[in-house]
Wavefront OBJ file of the C-alpha trace (Angstrom):
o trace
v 171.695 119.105 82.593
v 170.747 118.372 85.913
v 168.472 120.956 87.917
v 169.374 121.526 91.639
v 166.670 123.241 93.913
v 167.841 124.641 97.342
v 164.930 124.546 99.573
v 165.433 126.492 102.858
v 163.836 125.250 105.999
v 163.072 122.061 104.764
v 162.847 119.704 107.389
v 159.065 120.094 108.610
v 156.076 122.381 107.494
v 155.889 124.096 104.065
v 159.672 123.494 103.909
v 159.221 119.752 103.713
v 155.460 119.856 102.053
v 157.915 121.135 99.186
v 160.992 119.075 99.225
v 158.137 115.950 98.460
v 156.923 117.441 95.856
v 159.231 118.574 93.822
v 161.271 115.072 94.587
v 158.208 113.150 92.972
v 158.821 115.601 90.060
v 162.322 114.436 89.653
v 164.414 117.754 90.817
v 167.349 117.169 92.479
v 167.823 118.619 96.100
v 169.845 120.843 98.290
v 167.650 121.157 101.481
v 168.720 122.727 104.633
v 167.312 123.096 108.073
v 168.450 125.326 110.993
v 169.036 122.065 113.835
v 166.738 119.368 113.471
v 169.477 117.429 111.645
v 167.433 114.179 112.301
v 164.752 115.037 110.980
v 166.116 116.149 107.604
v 168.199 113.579 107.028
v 165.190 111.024 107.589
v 163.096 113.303 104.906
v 166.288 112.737 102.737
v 166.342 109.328 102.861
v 162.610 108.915 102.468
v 162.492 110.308 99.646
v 165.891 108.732 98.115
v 164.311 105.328 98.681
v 160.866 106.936 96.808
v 162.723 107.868 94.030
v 166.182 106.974 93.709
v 167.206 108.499 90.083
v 167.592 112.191 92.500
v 170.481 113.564 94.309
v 169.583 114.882 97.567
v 171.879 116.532 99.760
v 171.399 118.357 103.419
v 172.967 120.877 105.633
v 172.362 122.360 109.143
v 172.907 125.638 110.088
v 171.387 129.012 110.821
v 170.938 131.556 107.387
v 170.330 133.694 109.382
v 174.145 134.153 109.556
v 175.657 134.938 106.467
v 178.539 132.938 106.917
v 176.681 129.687 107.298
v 175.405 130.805 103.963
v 178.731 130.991 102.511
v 179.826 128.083 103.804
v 176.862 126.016 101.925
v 177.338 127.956 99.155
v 181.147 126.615 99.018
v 180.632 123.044 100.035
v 178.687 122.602 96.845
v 180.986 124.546 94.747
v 183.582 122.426 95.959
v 181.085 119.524 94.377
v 180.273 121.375 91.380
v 176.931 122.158 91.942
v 175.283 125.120 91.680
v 171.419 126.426 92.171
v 169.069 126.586 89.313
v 165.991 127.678 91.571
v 166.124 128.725 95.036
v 163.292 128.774 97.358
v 163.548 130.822 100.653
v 161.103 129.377 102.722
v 163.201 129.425 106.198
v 161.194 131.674 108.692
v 160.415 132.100 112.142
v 156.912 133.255 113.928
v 156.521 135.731 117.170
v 152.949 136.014 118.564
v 152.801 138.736 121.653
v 152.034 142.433 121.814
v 154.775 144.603 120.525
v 155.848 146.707 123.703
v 156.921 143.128 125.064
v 158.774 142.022 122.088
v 163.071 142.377 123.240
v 165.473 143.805 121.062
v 166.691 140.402 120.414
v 163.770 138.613 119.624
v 162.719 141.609 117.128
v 166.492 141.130 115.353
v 166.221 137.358 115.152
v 162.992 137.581 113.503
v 164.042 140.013 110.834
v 167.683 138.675 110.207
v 165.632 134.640 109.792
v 162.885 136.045 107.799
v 164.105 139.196 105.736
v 168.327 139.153 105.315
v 168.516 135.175 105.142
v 166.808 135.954 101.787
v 169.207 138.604 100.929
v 172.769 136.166 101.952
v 170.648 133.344 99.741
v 170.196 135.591 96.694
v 173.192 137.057 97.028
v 175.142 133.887 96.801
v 172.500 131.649 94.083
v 172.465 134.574 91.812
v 175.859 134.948 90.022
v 175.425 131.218 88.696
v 172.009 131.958 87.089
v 173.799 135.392 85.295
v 175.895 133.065 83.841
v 173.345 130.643 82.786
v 171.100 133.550 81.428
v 168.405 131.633 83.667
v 166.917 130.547 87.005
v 164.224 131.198 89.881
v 163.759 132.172 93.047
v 160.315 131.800 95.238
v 160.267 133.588 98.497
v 157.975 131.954 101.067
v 155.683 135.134 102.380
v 152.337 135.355 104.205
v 148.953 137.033 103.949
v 150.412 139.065 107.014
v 152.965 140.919 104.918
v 149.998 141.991 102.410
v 147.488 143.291 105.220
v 149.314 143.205 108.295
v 148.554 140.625 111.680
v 147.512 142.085 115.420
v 149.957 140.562 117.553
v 152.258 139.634 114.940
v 154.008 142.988 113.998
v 157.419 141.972 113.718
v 156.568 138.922 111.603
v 154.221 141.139 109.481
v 156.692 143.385 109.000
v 159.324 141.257 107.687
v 156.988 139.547 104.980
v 155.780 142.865 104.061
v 160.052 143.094 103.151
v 159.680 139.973 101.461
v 156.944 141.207 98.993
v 158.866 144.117 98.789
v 162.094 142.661 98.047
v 160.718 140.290 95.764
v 159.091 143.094 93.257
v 162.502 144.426 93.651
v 164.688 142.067 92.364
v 162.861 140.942 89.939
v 162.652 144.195 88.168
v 166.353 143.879 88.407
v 166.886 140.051 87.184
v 164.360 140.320 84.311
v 166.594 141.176 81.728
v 168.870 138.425 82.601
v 165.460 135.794 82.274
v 165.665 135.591 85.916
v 161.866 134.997 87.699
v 161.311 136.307 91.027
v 157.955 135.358 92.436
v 156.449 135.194 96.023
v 153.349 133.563 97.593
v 151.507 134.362 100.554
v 150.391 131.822 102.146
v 147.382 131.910 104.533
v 146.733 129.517 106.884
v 148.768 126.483 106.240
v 148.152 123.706 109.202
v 151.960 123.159 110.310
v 153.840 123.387 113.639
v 153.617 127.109 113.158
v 150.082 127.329 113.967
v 150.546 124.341 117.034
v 150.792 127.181 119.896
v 146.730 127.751 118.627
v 144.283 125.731 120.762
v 142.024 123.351 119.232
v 139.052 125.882 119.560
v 141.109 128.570 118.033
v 141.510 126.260 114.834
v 138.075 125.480 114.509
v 137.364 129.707 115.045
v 140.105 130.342 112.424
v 138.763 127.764 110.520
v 135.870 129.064 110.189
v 136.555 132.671 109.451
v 137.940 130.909 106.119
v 135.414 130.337 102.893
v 137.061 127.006 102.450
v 136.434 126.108 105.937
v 139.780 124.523 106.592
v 143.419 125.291 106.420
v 145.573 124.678 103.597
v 148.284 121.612 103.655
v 151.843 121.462 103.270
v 151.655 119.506 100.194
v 149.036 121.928 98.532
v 151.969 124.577 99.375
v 154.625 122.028 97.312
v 152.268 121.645 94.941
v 151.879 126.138 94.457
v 156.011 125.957 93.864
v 155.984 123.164 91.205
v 153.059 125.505 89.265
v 155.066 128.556 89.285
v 158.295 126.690 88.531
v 156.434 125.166 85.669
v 155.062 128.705 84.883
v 155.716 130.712 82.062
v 158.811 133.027 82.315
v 156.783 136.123 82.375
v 155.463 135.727 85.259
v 157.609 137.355 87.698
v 157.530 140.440 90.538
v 154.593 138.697 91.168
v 153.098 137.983 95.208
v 150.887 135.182 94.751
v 148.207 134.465 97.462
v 147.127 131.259 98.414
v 144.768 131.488 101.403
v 141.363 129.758 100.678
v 139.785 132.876 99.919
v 140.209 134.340 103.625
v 142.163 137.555 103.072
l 1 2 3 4 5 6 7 8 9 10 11 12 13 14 15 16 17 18 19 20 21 22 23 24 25 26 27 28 29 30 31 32 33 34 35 36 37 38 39 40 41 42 43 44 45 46 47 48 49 50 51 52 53 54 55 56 57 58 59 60 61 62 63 64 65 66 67 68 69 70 71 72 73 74 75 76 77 78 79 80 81 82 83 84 85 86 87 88 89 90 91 92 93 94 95 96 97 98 99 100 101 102 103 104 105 106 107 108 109 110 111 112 113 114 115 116 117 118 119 120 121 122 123 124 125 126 127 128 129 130 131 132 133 134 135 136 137 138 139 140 141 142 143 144 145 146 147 148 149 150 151 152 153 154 155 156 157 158 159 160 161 162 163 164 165 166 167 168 169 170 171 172 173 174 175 176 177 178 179 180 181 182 183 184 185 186 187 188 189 190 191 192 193 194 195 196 197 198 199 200 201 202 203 204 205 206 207 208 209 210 211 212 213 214 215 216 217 218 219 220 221 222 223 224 225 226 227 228 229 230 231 232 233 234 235 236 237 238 239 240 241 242 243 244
């Protein structure tokens, strides 16, 4: 039987550090993006032409609205596919003191970070009831563990995702379900490009590895815990070079 991942966020940063590595491992792909269409569809075919034996499919649209994520959920129904592992790495960053933060900026970070985890759940988990298997790895960040200065609303929703993600998989176990998270530190993406080149060399380092970590050292945490035993689950992994 073929194995489908749907990777979230997927067409830059951790998002596409694990679409490439789990496509050189031979799963089969479901990757979505919120509008950088172009760019995903190059990653797709880059990876088709590296290893043509996988399927790799893409969609556009903003989980951060449920319906989007019914619609995805539908187009590959219609197809006859359906998720074996889902990882929910889709999220959003918001740097600034908190009295300045809008209402609207505070509700687009939560609904992109915390509830486009809940719609993706929601939706991949009645197919792995019925397979009496499957996994799900939530993207989360050293912030949600201990918290960021300037970063409240993006701690905050993290902190949900660790949260959530003990949660659930206190709920899924019986059905051989495993719900895992990692917390990633410092991973150098476009996430961290609004930081000057002397604030990466101070961030740097403040880390005992003395560097940040790569997207494909983030691919290559997934494959481990999707290769990991099945008790290992309601776990928050942390991958941060030792800094937190």
């Amino acid at each position: 039987m073929s194995t489908y991942v749907l990777i979230t966020g997927a067409s830059r940063g951790i998002g596409k550090g694990i679409a490439t590595v789990l496509a050189e491992a031979g799963y089969n792909l479901i990757l979505t993006c919120h509008s950088r269409t172009a760019l995903l569809d190059q990653l797709a075919k880059e990876l088709k032409d590296l290893y043509p034996g996988i399927t790799i499919k893409t969609y556009t649209g903003n989980i951060a609205n449920s319906d989007i994520c019914e619609d995805i959920f539908n187009v590959l129904e219609r197809e006859n596919i359906h998720i074996d592992i889902l990882i929910n790495n889709a999220g959003i960053s918001h740097v600034g003191l908190l009295q300045d933060m809008t209402y609207e900026e505070w509700n687009k970070t939560v609904s992109t970070n915390l509830s486009s985890i809940f719609y993706m759940c929601r939706l991949a988990i009645p197919h792995m009831l019925t397979n009496h298997r499957g996994k799900i790895i939530n993207i989360s960040s050293v912030w949600g563990n201990v918290g960021a200065s300037c970063e409240v609303a993006y701690s905050a929703t993290k902190g949900g995702v660790n949260s959530f993600t003990k949660a659930l998989a206190k709920e899924l176990a019986p059905s051989n379900i495993q719900v895992n998270a990692i917390a990633f530190g410092a991973i150098d993406t476009e996430m961290n490009q609004h930081l000057s080149d002397d604030d990466k060399s101070a961030l740097c380092d403040e880390i005992p590895v003395g560097r940040m970590g790569t997207s494909h050292e983030a691919g290559k945490m997934v494959l481990s815990i999707i290769n990991s035993p099945d008790y290992l689950t309601g776990q928050i992994i942390t991958m941060d070079g030792a800094w937190c």
